[in-house]
Each structure stands twice: as C-alpha cells, then as structure tokens.
PDB file with SEQRES, HELIX, SHEET and CRYST1 records, atoms N, CA, C and O in Angstrom:
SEQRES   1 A   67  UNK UNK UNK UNK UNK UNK UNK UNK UNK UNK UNK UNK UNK          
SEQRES   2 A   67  UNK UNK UNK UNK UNK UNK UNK UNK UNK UNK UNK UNK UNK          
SEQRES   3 A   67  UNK UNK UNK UNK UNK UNK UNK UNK UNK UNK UNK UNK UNK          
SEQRES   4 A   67  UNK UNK UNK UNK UNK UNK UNK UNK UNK UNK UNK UNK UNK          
SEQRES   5 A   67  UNK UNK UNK UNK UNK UNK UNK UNK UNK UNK UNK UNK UNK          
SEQRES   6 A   67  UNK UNK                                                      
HELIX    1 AA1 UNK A   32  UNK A   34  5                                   3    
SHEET    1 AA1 2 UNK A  10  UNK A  11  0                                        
SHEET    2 AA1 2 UNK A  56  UNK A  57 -1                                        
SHEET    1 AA2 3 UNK A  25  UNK A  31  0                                        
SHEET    2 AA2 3 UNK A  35  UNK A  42 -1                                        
SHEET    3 AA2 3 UNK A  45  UNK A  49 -1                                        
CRYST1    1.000    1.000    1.000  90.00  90.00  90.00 P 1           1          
ATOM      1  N   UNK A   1       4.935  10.116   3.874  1.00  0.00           N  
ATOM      2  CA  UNK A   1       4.313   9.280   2.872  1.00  0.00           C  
ATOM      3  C   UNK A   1       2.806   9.536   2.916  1.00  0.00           C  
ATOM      4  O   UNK A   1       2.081   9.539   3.911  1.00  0.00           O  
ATOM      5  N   UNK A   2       2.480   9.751   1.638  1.00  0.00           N  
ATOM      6  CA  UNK A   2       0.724  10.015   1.798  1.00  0.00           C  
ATOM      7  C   UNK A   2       0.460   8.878   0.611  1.00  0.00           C  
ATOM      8  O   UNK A   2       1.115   8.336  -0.279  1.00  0.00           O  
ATOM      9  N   UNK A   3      -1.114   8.842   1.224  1.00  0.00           N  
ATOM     10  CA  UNK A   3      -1.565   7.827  -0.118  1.00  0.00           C  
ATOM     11  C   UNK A   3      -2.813   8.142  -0.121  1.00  0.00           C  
ATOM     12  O   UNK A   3      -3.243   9.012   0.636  1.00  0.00           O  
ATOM     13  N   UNK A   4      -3.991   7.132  -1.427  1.00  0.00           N  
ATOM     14  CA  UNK A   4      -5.220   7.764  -1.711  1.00  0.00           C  
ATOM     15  C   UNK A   4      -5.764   6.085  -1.519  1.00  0.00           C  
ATOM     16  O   UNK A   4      -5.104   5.082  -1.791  1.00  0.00           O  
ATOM     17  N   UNK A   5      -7.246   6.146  -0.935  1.00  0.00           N  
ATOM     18  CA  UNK A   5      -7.939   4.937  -1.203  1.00  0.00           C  
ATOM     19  C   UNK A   5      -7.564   4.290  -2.817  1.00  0.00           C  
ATOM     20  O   UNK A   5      -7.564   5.077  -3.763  1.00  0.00           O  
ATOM     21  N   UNK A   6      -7.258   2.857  -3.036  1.00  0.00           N  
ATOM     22  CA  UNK A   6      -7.130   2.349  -4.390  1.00  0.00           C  
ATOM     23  C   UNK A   6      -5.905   2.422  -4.711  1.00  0.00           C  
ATOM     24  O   UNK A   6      -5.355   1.586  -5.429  1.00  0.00           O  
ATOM     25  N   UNK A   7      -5.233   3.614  -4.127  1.00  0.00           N  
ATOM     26  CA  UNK A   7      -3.911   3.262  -4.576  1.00  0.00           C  
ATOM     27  C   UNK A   7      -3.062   2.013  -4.362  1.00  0.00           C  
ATOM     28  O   UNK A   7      -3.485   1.360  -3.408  1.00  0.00           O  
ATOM     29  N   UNK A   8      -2.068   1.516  -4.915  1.00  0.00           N  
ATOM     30  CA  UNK A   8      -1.067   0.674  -4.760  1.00  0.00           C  
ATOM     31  C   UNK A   8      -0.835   0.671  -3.536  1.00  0.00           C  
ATOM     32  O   UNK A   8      -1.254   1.450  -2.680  1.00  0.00           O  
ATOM     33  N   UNK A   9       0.221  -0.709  -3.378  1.00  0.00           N  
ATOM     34  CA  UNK A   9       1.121  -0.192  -1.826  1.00  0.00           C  
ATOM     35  C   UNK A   9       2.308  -1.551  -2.118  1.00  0.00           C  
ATOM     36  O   UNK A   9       2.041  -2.697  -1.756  1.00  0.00           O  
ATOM     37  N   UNK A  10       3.778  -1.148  -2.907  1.00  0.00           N  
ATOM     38  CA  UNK A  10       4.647  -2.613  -2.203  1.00  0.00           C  
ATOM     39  C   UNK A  10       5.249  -2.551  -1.446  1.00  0.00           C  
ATOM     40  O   UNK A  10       5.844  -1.515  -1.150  1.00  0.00           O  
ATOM     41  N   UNK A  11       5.353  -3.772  -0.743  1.00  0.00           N  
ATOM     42  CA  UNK A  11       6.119  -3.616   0.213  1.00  0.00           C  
ATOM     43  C   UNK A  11       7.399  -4.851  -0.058  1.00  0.00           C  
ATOM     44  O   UNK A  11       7.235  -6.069   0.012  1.00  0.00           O  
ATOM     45  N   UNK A  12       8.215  -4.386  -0.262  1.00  0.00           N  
ATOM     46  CA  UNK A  12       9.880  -5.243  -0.586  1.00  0.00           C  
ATOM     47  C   UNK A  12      10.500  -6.700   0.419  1.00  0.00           C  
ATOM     48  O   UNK A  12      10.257  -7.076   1.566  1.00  0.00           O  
ATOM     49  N   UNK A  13      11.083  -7.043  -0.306  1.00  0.00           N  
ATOM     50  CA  UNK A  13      10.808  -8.453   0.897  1.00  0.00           C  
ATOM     51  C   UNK A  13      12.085  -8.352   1.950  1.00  0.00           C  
ATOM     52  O   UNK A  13      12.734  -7.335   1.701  1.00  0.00           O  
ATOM     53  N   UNK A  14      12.490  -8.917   2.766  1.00  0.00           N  
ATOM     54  CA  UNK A  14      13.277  -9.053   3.750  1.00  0.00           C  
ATOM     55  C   UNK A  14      14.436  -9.197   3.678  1.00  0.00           C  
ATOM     56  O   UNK A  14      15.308  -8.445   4.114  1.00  0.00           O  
ATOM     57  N   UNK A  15      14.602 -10.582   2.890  1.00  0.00           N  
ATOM     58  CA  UNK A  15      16.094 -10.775   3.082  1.00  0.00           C  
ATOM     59  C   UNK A  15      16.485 -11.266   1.240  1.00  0.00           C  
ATOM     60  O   UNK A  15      15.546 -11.058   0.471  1.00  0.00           O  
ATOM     61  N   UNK A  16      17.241 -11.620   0.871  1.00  0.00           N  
ATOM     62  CA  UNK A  16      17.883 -11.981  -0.749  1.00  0.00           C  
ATOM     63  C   UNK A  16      17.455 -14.039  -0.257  1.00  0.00           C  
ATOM     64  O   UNK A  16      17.729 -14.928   0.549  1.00  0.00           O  
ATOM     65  N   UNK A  17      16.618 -13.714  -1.508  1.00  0.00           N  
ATOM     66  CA  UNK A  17      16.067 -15.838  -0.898  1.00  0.00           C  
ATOM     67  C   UNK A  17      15.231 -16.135   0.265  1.00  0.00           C  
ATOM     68  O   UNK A  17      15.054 -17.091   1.021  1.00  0.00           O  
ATOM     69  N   UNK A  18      14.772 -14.915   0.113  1.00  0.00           N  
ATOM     70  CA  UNK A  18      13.896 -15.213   1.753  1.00  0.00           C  
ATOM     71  C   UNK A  18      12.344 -14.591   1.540  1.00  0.00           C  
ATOM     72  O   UNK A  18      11.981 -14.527   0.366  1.00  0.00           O  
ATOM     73  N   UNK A  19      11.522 -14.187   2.431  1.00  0.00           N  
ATOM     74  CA  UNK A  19      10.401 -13.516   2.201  1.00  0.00           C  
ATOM     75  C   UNK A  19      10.351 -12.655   0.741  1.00  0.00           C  
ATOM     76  O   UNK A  19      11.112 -11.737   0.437  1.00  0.00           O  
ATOM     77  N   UNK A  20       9.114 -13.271  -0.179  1.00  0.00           N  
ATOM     78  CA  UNK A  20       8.987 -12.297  -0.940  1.00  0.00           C  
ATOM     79  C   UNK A  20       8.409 -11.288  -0.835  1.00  0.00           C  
ATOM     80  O   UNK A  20       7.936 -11.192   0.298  1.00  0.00           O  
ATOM     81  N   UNK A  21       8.081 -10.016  -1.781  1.00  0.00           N  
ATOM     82  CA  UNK A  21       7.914  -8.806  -1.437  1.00  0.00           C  
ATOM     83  C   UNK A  21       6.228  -9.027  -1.616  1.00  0.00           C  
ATOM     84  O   UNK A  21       5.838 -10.058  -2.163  1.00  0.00           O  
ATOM     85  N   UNK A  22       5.044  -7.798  -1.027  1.00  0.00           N  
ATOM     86  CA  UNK A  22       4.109  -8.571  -1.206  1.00  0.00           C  
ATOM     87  C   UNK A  22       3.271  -7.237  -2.108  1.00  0.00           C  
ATOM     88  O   UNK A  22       4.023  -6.270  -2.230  1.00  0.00           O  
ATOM     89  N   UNK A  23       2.312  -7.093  -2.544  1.00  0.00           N  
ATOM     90  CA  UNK A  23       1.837  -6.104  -3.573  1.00  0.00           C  
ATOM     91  C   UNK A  23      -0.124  -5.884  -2.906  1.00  0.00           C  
ATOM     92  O   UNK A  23      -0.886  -6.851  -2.886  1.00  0.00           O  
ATOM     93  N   UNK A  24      -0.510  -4.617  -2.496  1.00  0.00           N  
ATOM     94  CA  UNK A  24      -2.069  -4.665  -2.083  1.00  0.00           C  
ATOM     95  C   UNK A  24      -2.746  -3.411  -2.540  1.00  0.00           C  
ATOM     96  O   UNK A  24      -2.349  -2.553  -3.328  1.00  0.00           O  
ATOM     97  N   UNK A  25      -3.742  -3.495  -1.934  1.00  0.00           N  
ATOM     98  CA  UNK A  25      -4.149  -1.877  -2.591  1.00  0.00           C  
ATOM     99  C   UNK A  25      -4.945  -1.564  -1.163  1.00  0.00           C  
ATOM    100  O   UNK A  25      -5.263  -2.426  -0.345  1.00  0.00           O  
ATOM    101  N   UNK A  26      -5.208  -0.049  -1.044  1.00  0.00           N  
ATOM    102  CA  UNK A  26      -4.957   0.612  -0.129  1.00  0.00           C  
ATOM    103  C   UNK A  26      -6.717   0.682   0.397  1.00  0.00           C  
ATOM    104  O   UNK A  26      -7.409   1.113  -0.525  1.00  0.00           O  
ATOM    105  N   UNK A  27      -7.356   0.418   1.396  1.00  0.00           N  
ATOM    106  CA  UNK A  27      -8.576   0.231   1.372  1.00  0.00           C  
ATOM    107  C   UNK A  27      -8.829   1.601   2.180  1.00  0.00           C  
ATOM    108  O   UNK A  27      -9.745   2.373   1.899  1.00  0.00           O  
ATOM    109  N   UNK A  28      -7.940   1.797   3.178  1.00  0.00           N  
ATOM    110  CA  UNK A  28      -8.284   3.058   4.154  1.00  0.00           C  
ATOM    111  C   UNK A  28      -7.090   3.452   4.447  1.00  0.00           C  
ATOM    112  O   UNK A  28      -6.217   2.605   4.639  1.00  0.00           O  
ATOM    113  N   UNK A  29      -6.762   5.053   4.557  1.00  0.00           N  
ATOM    114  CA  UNK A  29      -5.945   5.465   5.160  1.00  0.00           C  
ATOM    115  C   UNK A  29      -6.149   6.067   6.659  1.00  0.00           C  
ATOM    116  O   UNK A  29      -6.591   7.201   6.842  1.00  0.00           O  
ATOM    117  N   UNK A  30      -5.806   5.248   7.634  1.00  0.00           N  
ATOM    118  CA  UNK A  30      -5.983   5.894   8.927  1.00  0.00           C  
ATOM    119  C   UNK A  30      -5.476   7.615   9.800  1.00  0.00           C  
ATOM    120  O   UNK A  30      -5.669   8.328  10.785  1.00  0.00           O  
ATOM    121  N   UNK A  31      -4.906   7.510   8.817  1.00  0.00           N  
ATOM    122  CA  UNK A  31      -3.510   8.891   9.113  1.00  0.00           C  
ATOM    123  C   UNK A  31      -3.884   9.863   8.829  1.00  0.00           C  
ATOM    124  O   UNK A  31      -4.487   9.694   7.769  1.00  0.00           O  
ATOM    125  N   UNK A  32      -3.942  11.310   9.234  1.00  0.00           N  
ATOM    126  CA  UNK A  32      -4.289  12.485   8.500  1.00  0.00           C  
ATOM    127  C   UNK A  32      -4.016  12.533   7.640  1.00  0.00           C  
ATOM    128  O   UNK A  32      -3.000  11.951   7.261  1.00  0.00           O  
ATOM    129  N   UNK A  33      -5.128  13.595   6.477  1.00  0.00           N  
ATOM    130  CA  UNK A  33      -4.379  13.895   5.235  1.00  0.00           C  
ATOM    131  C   UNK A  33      -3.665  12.463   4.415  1.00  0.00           C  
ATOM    132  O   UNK A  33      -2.710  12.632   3.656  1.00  0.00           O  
ATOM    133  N   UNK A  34      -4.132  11.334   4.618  1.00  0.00           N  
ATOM    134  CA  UNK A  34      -3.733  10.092   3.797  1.00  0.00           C  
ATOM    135  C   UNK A  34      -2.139   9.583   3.974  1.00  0.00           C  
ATOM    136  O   UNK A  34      -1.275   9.273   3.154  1.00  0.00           O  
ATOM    137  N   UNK A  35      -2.168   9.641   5.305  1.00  0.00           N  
ATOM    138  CA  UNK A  35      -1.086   9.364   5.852  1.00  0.00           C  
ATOM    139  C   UNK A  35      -1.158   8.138   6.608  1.00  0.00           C  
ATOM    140  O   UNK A  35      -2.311   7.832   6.910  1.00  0.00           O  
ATOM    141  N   UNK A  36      -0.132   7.240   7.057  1.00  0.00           N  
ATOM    142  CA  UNK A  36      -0.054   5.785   7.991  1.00  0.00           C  
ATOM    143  C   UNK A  36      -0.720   6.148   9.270  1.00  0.00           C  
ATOM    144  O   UNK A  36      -0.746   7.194   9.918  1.00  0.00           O  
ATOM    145  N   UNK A  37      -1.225   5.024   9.435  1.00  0.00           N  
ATOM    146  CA  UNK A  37      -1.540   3.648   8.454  1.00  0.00           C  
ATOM    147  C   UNK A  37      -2.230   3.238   7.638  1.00  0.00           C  
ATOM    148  O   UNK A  37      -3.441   3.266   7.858  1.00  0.00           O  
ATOM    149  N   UNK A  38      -1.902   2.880   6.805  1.00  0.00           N  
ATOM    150  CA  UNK A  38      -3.017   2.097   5.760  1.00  0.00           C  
ATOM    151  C   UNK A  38      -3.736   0.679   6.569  1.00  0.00           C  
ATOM    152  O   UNK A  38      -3.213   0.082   7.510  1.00  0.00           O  
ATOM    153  N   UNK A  39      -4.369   0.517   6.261  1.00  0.00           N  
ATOM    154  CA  UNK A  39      -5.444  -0.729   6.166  1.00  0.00           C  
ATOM    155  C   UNK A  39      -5.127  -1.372   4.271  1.00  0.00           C  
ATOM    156  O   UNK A  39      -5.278  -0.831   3.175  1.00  0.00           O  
ATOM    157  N   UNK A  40      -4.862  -2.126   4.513  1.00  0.00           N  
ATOM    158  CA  UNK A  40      -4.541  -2.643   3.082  1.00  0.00           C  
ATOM    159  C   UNK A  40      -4.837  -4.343   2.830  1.00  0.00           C  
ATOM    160  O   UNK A  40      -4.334  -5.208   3.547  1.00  0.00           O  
ATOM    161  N   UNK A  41      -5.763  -4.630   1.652  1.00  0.00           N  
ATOM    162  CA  UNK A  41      -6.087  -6.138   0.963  1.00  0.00           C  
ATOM    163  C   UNK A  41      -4.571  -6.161   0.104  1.00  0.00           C  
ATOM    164  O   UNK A  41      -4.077  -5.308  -0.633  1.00  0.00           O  
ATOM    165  N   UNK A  42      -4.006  -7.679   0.588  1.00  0.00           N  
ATOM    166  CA  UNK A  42      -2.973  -7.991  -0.253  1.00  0.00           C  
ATOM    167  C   UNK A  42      -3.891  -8.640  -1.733  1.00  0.00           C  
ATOM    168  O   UNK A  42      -5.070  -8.434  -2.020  1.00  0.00           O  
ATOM    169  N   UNK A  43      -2.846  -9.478  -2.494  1.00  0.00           N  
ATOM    170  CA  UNK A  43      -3.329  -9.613  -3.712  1.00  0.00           C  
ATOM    171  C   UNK A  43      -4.019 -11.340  -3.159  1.00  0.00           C  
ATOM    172  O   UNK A  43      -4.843 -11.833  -3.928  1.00  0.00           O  
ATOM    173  N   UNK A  44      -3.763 -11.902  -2.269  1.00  0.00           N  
ATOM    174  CA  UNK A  44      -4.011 -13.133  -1.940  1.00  0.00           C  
ATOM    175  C   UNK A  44      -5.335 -13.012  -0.363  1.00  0.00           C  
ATOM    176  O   UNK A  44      -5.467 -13.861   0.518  1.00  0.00           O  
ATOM    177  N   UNK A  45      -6.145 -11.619  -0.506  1.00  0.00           N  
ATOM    178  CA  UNK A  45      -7.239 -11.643   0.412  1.00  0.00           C  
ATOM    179  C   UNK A  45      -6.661 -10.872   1.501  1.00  0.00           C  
ATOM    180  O   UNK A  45      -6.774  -9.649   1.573  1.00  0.00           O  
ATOM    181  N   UNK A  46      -6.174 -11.436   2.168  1.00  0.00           N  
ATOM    182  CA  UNK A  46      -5.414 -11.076   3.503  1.00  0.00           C  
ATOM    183  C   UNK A  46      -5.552  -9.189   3.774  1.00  0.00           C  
ATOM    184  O   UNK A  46      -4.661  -8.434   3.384  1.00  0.00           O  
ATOM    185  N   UNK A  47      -6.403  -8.851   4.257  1.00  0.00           N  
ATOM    186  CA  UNK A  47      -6.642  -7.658   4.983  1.00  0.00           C  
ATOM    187  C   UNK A  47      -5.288  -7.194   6.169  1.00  0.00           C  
ATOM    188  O   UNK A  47      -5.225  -8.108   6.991  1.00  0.00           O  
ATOM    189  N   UNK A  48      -4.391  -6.262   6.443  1.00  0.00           N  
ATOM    190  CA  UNK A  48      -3.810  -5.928   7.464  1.00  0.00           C  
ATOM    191  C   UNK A  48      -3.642  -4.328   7.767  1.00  0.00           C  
ATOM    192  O   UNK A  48      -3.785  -3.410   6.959  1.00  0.00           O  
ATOM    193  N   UNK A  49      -3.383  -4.266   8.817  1.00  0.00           N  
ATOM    194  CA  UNK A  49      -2.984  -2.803   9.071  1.00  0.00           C  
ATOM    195  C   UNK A  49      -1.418  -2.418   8.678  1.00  0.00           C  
ATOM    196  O   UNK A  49      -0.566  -3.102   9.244  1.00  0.00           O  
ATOM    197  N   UNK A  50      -1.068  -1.639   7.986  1.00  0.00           N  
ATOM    198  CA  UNK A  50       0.413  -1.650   7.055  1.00  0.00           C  
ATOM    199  C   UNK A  50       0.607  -0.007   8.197  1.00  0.00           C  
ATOM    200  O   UNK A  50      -0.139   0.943   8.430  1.00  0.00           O  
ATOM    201  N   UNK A  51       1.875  -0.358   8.604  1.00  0.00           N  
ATOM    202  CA  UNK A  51       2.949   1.074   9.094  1.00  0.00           C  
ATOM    203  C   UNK A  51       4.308   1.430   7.842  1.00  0.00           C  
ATOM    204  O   UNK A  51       5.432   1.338   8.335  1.00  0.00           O  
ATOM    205  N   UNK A  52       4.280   1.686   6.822  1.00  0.00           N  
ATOM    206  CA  UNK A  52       5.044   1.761   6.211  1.00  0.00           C  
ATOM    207  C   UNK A  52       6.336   1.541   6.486  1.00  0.00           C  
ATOM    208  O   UNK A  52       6.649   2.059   7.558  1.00  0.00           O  
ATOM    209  N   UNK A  53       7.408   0.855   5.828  1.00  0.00           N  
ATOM    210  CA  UNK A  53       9.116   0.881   6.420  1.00  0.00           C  
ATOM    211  C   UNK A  53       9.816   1.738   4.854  1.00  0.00           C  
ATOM    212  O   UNK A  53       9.183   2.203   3.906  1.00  0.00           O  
ATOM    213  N   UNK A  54      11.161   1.699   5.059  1.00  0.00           N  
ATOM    214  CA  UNK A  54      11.639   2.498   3.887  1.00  0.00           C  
ATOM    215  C   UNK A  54      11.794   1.324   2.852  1.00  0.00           C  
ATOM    216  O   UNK A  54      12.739   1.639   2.128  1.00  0.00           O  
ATOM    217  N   UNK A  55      11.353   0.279   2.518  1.00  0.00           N  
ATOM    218  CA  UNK A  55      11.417  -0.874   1.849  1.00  0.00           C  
ATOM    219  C   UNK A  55       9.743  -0.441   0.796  1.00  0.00           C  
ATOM    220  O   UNK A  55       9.701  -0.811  -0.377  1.00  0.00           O  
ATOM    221  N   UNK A  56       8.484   0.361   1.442  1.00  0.00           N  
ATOM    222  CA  UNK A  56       7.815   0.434   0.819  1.00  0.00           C  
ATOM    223  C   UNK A  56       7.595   1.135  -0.317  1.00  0.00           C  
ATOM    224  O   UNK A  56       8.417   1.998  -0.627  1.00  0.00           O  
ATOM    225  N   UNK A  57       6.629   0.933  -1.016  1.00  0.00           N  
ATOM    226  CA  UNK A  57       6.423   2.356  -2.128  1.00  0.00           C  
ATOM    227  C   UNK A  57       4.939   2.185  -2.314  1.00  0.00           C  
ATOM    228  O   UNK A  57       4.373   1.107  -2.127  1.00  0.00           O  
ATOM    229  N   UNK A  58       4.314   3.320  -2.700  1.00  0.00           N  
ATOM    230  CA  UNK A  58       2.927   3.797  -3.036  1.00  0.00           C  
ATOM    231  C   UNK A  58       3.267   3.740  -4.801  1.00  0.00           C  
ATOM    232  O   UNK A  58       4.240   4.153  -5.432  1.00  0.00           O  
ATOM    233  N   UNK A  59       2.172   3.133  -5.189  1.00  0.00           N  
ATOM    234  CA  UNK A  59       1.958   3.554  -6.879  1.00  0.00           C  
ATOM    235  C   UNK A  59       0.531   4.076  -7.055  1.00  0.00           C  
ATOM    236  O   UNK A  59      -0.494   3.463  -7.353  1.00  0.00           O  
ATOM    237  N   UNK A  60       0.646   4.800  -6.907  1.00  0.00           N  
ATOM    238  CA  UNK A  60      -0.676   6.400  -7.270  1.00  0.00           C  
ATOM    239  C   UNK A  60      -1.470   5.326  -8.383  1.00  0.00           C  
ATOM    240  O   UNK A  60      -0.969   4.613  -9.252  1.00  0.00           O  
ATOM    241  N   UNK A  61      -2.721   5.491  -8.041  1.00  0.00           N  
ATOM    242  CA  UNK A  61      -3.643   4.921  -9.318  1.00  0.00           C  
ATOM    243  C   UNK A  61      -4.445   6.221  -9.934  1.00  0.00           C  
ATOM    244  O   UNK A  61      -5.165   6.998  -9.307  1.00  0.00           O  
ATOM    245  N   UNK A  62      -4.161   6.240 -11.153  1.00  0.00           N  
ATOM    246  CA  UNK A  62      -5.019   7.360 -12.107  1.00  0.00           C  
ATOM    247  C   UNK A  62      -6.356   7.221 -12.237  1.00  0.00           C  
ATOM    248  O   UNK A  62      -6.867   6.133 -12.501  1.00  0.00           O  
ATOM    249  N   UNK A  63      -7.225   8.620 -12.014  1.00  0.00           N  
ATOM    250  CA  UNK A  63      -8.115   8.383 -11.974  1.00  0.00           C  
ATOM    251  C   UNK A  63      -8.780   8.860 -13.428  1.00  0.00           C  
ATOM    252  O   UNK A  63      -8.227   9.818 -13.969  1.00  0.00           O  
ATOM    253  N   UNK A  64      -9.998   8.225 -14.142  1.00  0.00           N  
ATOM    254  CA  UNK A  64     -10.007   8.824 -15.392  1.00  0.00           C  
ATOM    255  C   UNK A  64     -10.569  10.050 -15.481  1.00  0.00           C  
ATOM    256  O   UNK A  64     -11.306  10.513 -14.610  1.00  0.00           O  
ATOM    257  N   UNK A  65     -10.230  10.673 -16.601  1.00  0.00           N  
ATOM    258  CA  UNK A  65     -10.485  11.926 -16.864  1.00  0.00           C  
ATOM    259  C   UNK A  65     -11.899  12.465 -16.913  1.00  0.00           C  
ATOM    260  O   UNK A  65     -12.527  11.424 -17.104  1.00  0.00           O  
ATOM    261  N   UNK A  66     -12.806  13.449 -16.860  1.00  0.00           N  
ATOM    262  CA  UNK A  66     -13.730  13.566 -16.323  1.00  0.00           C  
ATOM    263  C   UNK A  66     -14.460  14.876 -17.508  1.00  0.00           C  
ATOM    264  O   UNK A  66     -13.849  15.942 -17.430  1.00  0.00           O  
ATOM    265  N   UNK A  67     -15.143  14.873 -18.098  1.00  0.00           N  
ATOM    266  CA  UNK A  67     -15.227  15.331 -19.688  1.00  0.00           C  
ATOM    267  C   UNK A  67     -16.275  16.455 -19.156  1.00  0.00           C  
ATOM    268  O   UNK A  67     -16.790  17.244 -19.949  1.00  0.00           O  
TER     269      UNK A  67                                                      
END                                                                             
C-alpha cells in the first residue's frame, strides 16, 4: 500500500452495529516510498499513527493540472 501527503485514508468499521468506519487524510507518510505508516487527522481532529489492516483503502487526491 502506498500513499501521498493529502490523500484520503478509510478505514472500515469492526463489527455490523458496532464501531463505525472512520474517514482522515494523510498528513505524513512514515514508510519508504509512501508506505505505512501514515500519521493521519481524522475528520473529527484526532491526529494518530494508522498501520493499515485489509479493511482500509487510500483515495488518491488529484492534483490540479498545471498549464
């Protein structure tokens, strides 16, 4: 899994009725080459260090075009 500063990051929730899934964006990638761990702001402040599980996904943010 690689990722880019700004990009997305969800992470899926636990159980069916239980923890919801939570949604942040990616402040630092600690990992070579933009690899885990992220350092990631959820949408509610909360700063953490994220190890990815197979529950996660990256959503690539576009960057604009450059004339």
């Amino acid at each position: 899994m690689r990722a880019n500063v700004g990009d997305k990051i969800r992470i899926g929730g636990r159980t069916v009725g239980g923890i919801k899934g939570q949604v942040g964006e990616i402040v630092e990638a600690r990992g070579p080459d933009g690899e885990p761990p992220y350092l990631v702001q959820f949408d509610n402040g909360h700063e953490a260090l994220v190890y990815p599980g197979p529950d996660t996904r990256i959503v690539e943010q576009r960057k604009p075009k450059e004339n």
